[in-house]
GUKOLSE-416924 format. One record per residue: residue in one letter; y, z, x of N, C-alpha, C in turn. Coordinates in steps of 0.02 Angstrom, whole numbers, plus 50000, padded with zeros to 5 digits. Each point is the difference from the previous one (the first is absolute). Layout:
N
AYZXYZXYZX...
***
This chain:
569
X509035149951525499925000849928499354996849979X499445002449943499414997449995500334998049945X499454993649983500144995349961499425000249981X499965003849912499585001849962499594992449979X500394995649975499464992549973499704997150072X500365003250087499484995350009499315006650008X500095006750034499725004949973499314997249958X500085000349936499644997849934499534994650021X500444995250022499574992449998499515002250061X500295002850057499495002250048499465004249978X500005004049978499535003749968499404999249969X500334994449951499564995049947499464996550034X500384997950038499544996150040499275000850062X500475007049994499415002750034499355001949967X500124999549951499485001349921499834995649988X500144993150014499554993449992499614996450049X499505000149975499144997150038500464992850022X499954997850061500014994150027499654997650051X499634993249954499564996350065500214993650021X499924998850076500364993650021499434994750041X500054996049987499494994650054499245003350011X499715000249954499345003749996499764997149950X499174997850030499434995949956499295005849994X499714997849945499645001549986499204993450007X499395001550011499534993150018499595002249979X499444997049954499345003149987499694995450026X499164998250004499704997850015500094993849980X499464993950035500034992649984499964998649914X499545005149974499724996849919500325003349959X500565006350030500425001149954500035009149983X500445002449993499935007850010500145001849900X499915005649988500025000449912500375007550004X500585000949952500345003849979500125004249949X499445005949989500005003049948500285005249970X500355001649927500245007549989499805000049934X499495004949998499544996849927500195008149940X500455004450034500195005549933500684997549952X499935001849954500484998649952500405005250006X500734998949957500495004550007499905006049938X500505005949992499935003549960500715000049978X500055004449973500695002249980500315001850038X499945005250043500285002350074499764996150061X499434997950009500024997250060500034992250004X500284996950051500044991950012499464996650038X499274998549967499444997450052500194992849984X499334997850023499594994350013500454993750004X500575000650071500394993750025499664997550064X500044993350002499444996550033500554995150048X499874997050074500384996250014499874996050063X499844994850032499904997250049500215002650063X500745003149997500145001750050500305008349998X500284999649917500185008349989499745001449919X499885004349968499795002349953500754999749956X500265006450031500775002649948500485000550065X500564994649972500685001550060500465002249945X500155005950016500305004549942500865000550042X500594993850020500625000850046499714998750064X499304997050037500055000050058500344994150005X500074998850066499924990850040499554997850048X499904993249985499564996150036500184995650024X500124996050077500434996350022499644996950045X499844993749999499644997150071500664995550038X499824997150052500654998050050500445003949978X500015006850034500515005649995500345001250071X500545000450001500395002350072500375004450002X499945005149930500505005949985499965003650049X500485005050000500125004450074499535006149959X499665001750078499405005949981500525004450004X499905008749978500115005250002499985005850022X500125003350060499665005550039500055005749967X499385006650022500345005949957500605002250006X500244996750057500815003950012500604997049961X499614993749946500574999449975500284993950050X499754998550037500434993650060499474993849964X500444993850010499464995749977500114995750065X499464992250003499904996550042499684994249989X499994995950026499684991349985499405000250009X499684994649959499195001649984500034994450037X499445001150052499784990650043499365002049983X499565002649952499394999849990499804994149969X499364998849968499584994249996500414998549918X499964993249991500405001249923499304992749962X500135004049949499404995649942499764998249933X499984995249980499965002249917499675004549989X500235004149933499765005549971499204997349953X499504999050051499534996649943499255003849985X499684998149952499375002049973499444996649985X499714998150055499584994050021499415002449994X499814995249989499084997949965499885005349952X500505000849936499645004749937499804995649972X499205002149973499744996449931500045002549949X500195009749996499915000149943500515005049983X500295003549943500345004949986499975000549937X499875008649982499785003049939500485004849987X500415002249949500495005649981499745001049934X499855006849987499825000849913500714996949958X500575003050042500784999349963500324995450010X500004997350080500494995850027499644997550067X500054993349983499584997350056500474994050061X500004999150041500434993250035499734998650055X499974994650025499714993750064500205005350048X500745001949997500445003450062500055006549982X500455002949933500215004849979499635002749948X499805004849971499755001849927500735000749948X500215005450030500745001749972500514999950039X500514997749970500615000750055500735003749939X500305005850027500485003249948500485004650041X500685000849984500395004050024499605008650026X500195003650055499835006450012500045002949935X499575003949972500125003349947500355005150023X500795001150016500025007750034500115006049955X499704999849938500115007549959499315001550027X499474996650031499215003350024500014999650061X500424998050063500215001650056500345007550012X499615004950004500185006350014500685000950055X499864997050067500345000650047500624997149992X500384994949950500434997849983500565004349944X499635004749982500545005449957500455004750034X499705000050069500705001650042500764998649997X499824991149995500414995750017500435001049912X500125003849973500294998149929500875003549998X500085002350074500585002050001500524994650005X499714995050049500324994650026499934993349956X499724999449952500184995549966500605001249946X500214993349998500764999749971500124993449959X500425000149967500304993249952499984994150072X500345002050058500354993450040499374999850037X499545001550024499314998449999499475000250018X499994999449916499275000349964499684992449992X500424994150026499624995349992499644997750078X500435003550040499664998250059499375003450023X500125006949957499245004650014499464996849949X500104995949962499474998349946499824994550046X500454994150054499504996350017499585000250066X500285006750040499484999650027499235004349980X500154999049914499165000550003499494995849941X500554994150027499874993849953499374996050056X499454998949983499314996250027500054993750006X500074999650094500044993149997499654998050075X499614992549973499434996950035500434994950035X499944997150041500334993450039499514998450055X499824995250014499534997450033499224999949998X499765000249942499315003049995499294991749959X499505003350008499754994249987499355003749982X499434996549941499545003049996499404993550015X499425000750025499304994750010499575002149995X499594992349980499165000749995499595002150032X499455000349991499434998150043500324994850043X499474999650061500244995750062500604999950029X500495002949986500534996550015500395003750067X500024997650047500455003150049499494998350066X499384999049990499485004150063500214993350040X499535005650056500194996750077499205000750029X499864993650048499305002150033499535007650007X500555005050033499925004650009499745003749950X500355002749937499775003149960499434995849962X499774992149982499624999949954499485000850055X499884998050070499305001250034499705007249998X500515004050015499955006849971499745002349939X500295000049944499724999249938499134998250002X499854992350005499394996149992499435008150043X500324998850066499515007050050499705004249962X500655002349986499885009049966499785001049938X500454996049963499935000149917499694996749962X500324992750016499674996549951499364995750000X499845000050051499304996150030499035006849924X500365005949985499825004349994500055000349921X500044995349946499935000849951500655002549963X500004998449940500685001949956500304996549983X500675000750000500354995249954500384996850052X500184992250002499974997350046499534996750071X499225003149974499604997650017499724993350015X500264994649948500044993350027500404998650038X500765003750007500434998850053499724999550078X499755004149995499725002850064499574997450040X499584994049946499434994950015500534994550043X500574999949985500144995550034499995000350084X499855006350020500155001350084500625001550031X499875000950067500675002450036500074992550019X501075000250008500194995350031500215000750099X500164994250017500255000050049500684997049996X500434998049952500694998650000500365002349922X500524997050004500375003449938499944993549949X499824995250059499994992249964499475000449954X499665003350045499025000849972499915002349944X500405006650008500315003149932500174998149939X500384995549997500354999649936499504992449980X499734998250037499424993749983499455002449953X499565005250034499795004349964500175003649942X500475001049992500345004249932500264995349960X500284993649992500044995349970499975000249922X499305000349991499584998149944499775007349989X500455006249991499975004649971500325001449963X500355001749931500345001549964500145007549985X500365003650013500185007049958500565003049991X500125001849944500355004649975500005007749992X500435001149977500105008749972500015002349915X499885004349996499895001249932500575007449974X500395000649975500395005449968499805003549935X499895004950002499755001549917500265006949998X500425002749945500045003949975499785002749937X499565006250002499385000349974500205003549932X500525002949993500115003349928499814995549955X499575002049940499904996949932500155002549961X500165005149983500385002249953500635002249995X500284998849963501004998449976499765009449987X500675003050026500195007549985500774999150007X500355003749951500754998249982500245005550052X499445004350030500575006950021499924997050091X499454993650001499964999350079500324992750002X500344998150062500094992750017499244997850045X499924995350002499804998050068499504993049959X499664995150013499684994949989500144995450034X500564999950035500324993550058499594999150060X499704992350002499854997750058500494993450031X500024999850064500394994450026499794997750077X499844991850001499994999550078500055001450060X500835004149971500305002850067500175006949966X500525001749949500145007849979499714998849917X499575005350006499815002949925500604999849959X500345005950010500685002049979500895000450018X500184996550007500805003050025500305001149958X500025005449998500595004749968500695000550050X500364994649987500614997950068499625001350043X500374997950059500084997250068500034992150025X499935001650061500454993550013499434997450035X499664991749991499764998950052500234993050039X499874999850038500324993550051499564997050053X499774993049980499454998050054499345001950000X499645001949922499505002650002499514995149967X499484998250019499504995649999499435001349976X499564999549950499565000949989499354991549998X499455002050034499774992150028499125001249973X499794996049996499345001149980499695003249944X500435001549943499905005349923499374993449985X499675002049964499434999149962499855001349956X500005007049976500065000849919500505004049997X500265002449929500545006249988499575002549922X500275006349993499635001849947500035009449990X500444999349924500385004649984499965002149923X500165004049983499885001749923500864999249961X500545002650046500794999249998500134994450008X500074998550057500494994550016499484999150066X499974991950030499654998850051500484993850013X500044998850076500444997350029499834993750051X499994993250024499915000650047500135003550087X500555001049975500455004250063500335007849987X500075000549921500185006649974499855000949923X499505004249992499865003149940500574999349945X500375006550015500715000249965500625002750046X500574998149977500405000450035500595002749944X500295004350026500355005649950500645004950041X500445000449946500665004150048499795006849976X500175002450056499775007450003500445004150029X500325007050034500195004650018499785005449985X500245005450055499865009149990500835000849946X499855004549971500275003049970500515006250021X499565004250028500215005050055499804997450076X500565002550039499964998650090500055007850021X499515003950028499925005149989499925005049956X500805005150010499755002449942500894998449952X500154993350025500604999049939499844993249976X500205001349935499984994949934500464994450013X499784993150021500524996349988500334998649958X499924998749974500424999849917500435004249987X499925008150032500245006249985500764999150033X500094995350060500404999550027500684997549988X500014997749924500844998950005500134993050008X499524996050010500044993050032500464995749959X500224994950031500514995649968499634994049984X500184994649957499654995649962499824994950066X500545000450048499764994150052499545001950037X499965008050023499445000450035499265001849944X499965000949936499424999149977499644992050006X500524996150009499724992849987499864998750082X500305003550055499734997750075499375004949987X499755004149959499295006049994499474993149965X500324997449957499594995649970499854996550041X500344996250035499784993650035499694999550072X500065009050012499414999650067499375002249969X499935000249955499015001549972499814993049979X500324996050003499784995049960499354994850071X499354999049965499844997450047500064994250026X499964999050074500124994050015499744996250063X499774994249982499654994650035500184993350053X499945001450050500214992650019499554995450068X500024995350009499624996350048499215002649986X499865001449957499325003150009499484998549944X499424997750014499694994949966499035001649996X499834997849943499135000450005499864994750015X499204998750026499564993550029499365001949989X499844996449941499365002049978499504997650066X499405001449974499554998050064499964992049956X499544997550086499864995049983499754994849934X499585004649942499554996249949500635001949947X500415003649997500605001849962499875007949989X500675003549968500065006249981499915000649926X499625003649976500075001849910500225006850007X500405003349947500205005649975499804998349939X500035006949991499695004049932500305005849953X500305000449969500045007049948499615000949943X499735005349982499275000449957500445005849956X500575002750025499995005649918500184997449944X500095002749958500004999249931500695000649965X500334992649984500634999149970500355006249943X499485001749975500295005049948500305007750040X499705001450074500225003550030500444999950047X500444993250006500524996650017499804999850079X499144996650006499864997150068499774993549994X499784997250067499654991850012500744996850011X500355002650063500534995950008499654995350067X500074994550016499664996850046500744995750041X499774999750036500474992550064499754998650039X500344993750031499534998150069500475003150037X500755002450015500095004350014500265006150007X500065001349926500205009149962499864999049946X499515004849984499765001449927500655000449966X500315006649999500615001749958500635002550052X500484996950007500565002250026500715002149955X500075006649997500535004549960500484999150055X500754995550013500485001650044499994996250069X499514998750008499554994850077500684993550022X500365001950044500334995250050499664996850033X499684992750005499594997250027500364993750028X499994999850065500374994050049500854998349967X500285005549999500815001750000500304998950038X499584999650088500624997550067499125001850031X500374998950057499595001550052499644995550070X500274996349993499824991450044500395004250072X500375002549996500425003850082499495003350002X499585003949946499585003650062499204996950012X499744995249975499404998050043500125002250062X499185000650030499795001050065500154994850025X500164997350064500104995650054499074992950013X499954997150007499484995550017499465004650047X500635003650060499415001850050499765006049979X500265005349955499735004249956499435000349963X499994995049946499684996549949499994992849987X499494998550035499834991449975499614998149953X500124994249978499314998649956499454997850033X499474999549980499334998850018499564994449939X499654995750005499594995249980499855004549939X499815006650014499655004549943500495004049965X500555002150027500435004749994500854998450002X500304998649932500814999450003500255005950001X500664997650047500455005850013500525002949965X500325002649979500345002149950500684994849999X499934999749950500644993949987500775003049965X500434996249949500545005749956499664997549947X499615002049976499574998149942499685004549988X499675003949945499545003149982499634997149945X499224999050048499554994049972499195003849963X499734996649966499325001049977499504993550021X499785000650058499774992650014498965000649990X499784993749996499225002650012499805001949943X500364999949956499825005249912499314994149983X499695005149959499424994049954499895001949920X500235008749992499965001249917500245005650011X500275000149943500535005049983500065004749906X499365005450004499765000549946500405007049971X500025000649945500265006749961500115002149915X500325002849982499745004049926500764997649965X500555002850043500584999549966500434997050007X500134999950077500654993650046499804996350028X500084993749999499234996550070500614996350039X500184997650043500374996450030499684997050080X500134994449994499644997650079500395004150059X500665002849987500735004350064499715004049969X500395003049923500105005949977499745000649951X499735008649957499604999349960500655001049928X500315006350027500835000949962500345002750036X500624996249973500735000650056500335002949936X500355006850026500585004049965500455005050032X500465000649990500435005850023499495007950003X500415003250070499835005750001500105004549955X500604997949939500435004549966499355000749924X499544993149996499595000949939499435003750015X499874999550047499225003050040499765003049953X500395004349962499685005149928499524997449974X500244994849972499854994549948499305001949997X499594996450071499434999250015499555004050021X500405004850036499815004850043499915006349980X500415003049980500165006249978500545004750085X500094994150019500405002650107500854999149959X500354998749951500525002650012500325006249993X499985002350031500285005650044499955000450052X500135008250010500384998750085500445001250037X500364996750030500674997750036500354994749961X499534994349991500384994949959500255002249941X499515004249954500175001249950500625003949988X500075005850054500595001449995500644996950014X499834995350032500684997250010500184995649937X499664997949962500074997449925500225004849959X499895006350041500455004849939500425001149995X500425003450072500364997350026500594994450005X499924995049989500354994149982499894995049934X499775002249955500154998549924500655001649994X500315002750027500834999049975500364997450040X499574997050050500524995150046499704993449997X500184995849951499594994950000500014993450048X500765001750057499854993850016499585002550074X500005005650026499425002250033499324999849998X499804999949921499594999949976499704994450003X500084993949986499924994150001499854997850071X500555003550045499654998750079499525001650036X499545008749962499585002149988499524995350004X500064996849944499474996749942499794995750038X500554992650030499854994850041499855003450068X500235004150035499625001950078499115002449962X500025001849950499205002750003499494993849959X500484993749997499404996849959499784994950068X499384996649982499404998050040500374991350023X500035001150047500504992850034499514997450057X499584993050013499754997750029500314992150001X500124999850079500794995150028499274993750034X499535002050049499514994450018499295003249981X499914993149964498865000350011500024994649987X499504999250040499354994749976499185001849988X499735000049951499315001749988499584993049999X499484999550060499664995250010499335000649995X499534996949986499004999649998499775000050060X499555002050009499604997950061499544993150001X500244998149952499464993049999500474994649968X500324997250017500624994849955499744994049955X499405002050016499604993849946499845003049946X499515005949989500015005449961500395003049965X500635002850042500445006049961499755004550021X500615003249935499795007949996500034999549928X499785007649952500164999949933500085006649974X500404999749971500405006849962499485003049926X499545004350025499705000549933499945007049957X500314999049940499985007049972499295002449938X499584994750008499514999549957499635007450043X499595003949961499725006150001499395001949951X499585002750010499615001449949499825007049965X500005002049938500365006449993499265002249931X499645002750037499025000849953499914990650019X499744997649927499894991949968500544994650011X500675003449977500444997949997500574996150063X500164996049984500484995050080500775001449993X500195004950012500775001249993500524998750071X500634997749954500394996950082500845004249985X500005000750064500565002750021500474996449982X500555006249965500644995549962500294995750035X500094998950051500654997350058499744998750061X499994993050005499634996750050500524993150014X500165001250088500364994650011499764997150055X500344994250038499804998850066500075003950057X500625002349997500575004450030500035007349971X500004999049939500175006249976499845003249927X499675003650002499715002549904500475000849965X500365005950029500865002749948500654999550041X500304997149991500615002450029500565002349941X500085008050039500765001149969500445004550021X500634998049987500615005450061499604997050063X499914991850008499764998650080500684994250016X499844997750067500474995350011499614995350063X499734993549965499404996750051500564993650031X499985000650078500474995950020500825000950005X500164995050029500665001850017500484993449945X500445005449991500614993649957500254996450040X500244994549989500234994350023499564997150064X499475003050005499614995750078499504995149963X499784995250058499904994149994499334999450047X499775006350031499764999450064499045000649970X499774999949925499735000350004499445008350007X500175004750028499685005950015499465002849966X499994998249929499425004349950499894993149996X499215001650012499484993849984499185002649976X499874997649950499354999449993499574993950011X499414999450047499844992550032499175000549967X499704993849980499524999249987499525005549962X500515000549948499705004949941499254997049964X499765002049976499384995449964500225002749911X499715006350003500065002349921500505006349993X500125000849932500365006349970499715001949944X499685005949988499605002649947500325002949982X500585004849936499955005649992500045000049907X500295004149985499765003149916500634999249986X500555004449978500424995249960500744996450028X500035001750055500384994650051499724996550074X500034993850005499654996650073500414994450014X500145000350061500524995050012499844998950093X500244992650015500054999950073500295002550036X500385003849980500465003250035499945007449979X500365001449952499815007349957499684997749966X499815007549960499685001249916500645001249960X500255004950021500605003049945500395002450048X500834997649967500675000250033500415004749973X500125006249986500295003849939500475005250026X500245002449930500505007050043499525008449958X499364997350012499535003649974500265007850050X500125006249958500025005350036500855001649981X500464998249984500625000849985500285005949958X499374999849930500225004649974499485005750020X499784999350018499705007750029500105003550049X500514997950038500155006750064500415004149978X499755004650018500405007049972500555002450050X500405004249982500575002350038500285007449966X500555005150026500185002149943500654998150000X500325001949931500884998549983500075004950050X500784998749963500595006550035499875006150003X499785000349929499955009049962499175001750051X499654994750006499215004850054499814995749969X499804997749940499535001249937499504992450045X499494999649980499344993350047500414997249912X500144992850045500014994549950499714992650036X500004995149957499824994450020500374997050047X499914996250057500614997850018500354994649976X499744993349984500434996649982500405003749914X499835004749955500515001949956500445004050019X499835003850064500435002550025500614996450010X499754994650039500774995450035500014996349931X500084998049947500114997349931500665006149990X499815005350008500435005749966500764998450049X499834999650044500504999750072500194993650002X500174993549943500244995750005499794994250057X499494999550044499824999950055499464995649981X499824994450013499274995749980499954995450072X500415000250042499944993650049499385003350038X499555007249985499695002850042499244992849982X500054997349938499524997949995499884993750058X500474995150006499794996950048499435000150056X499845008150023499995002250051499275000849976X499654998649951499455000849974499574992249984X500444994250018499794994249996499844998750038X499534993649994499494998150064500354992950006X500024998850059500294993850033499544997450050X499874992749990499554995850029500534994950047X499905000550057500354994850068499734994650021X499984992950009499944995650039499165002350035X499494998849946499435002250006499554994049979X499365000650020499514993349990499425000249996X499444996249967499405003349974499644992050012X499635000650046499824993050012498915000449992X499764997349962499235002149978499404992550053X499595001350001499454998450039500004993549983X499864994450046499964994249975499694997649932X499485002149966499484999649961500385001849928X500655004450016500425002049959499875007849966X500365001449972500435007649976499665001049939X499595005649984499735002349920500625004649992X500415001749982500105005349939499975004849939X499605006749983499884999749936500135007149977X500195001049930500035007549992499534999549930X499735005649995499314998749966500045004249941X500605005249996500095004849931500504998649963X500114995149972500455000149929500055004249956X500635002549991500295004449941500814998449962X499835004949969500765000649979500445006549978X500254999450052500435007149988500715000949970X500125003649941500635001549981500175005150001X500734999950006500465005950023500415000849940X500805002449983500505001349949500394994550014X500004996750068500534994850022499644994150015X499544999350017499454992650017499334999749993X499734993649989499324999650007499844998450057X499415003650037499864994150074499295000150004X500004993650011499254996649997499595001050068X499575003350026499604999550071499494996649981X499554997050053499514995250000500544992850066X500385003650020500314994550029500014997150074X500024993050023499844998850058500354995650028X500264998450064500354995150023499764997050082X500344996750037500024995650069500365005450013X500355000549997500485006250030499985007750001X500234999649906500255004249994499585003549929X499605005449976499625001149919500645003349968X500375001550001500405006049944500685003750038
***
């Protein structure tokens, strides 16, 4: 008897790009990564990436021992060579749309533009459709991105000096230094060199009908997926018009809509399995960390607040839904896998921003994050709710206590960080000051940690262990909230997600659930702060928010211009 789901899942899979234990090496002074067309309406350009441009459902897996696959369908044990998945000696990477250290973009298979997958629309079904959605969920495990210098061995730099670099260009003083005769010799010599990588995603102008402005250390964009053990080492600058990251631009829940050629949604689904649909797009992070280069890392966002950009972090500009260090300590790599090195830490259960030195932007500035919110508001800011998510909010407006589970699986939960300077005498500093013609204008929401948080959840309840830390902060600049910790703590976004009632009709959601007797959904929109710590440079802690106002509503007055040690608003 054939057994159609496993059938399906086999199939699927055969439709997904997978790479295992495979590096990529450029030269000693550094290899550069360009995709310099912009997108259109129909077509998806200019994704840029250290090691991949666009992983649209593939996987990437270093120390892999999965069983290979013959055409016959027989499988067998891999004793081949096994290795981190890495992208060594980039200096540079350019995406007009989406730029990253490692990835440009990372997003579910789109399969309504997968031709060869509309076959498959007989065999999908209610009992599952969640297993065919994840195998074409994008996911990285073992991967790592580097500088200039980093990896070489006698062999290749004497090589290099011969052929290349003895001969003018860039890296030309490198080259003055000569060939070695040991590895000792090597790294004596290289010493007293410093370099980094540079990320830039080049869009400057905001267009409502295109996404793209995300740059990040390691991924420009994740639109879900999962990553595990991924490292980004040597960032140097970041610099983005959206959201700029040290390790991820933005980070956002996403799904296909259609899996071939059937409608999920179309399917009849029950409230429990829309909420297991929700909670595999949601993205998510663990053991996996940035390291600025040596003199520190700055990020940057340069668009323009009124076009709801300049989200900045040291490490995620803007995260819509982002699971960040939720579990994951069982799966670190082993010592003899991945060690640390004098130059190079190994992935810990932490997801860190270390090496930072400035952290600049228009609208969110945060030393971690620029704004933390649920996947369910993304609208708000974005104009991305819709979708998959969106339908499932339509969907379950009349099931509210589903709804609510919705709400908390898609809002932005970060369990460990620590964001550290590269210079502990110095700092780092959070600055939202900008100059806009004559004029010195600063970004509303500027924290140590974090510009906005809302619908987030920083830390764990009842632990004691310390995990979110901010260490040797120097300053906090922003405009009308700045704080050591955050700028602003709010349930900003509540009344604006849309949904429809019973009858179809698009209503608001929270009046929706007002009508439906139902309010506990709000909880699920509050931001909760855990056993967290904000500790500033010996010399001591500036704080400041620099735009005083006063705003009234029908129900309150609230005053901005506000600043705290902790916490602005």
């Amino acid at each position: 008897v054939l057994n159609i789901d496993t059938v399906l899942a086999s199939v699927l899979q055969s439709f997904v790009p997978s790479i295992r234990n495979s590096s990529t090496n450029c030269v000693p002074c550094g290899g550069a990564v360009r995709a310099n067309a912009a997108s259109d309406t129909t077509v998806q350009r200019g994704m840029a990436g250290g090691y991949v441009g666009h992983n649209m459902g593939g996987t990437i897996h270093g120390f892999d021992t999965s069983l290979w696959f013959a055409e016959d369908g027989t499988s067998k044990a891999y004793n081949g060579p096994m290795s981190l998945c890495k992208a060594e000696r980039i200096r540079s990477v350019y995406g007009h749309e989406y730029a990253g250290g490692y990835t440009g973009l990372m997003e579910p298979a789109d399969t309504a533009k997968v031709g060869g997958l509309k076959v498959l629309g007989g065999l999908i079904s209610v009992n599952n459709i969640l297993g065919a959605l994840g195998v074409i969920y994008p996911v990285q495990t073992n991967t790592a991105v580097y500088g200039p210098l980093a990896g070489l061995d006698v062999e290749t730099w004497n090589s290099w000096v011969q052929y290349v670099g003895k001969y003018g260009g860039y890296g030309y003083e490198l080259a003055k230094a000569g060939t070695v005769t040991s590895q000792e010799e090597l790294e004596t010599k290289l010493a007293d060199y410093i370099y980094g990588y540079n990320v830039v995603a080049g869009r400057g102008q905001f267009d409502s009908q295109l996404y793209g402005g995300d740059a990040g250390g390691y991924v420009g964009c994740m639109n879900s997926g999962t990553l595990t053990n991924c490292m980004a080492y040597d960032a140097k600058q970041i610099s983005a018009m959206h959201s700029a990251g040290g390790f991820a631009g933005q980070m956002k829940t996403g799904g296909a809509v259609e899996l071939g050629t059937v409608n999920i949604l179309g399917l009849k689904l029950n409230a429990g399995q829309l909420l297991n649909i929700a909670q595999l797009f949601v993205p998510a992070v663990r053991n996996s960390s940035v390291q600025g280069y040596k003199s520190g890392l700055t990020v940057q966002a340069t668009g323009l607040p009124e076009k709801h950009c300049g989200y900045s972090g040291g490490y995620v500009g803007s995260a819509y839904g982002a699971q960040i260090q939720l579990d994951g300590e069982e799966k670190l790599p082993t010592t003899d896998q991945w060690s640390s090195t004098d130059k190079y830490a190994a992935p810990v259960a932490s997801c860190n921003a270390t090496n930072l030195r400035r952290v600049t932007g228009r609208i969110a500035v945060g030393g971690y994050v620029g704004l933390a919110s649920a996947g369910s508001v993304a609208g708000v800011n974005t104009n991305a709710s819709n979708g998959l998510l969106q339908g499932i909010l339509d969907h379950l407006i009349s099931a509210p206590d589903y709804l609510v589970k919705v709400l908390q699986a898609t809002a932005t939960t970060i369990h460990a960080a620590t964001v550290s300077a590269a210079d502990n005498t110095w700092g780092f500093v959070v600055d939202g000051a900008y100059k806009d013609g004559d004029a010195v204008k600063y970004a509303a929401y500027a924290g140590g940690f974090a510009g906005s948080l809302e619908a987030s959840a920083v830390g764990e309840k009842d632990s004691d262990a310390k995990r979110i830390q901010v260490q040797n902060l120097r300053s906090v600049d922003g405009g009308k909230y700045a704080g050591g910790f955050f700028g602003l703590a709010d349930v900003a976004g509540v009344a604006q997600v849309s949904g429809k009632d019973p009858n179809g009709s698009k209503a608001k959601l929270l009046s929706g659930l007002i009508k439906l007797g139902n309010t506990s959904v709000l909880d699920a929109f509050r931001t909760y702060i855990y056993d967290s710590k904000v500790t500033g440079v010996q010399s001591g802690l500036t704080v400041q928010a620099h735009s005083g106002s006063q705003e009234a509503t029908q129900s309150e007055t609230r005053y901005t211009g506000c600043a705290g040690g902790f916490g602005g608003g």
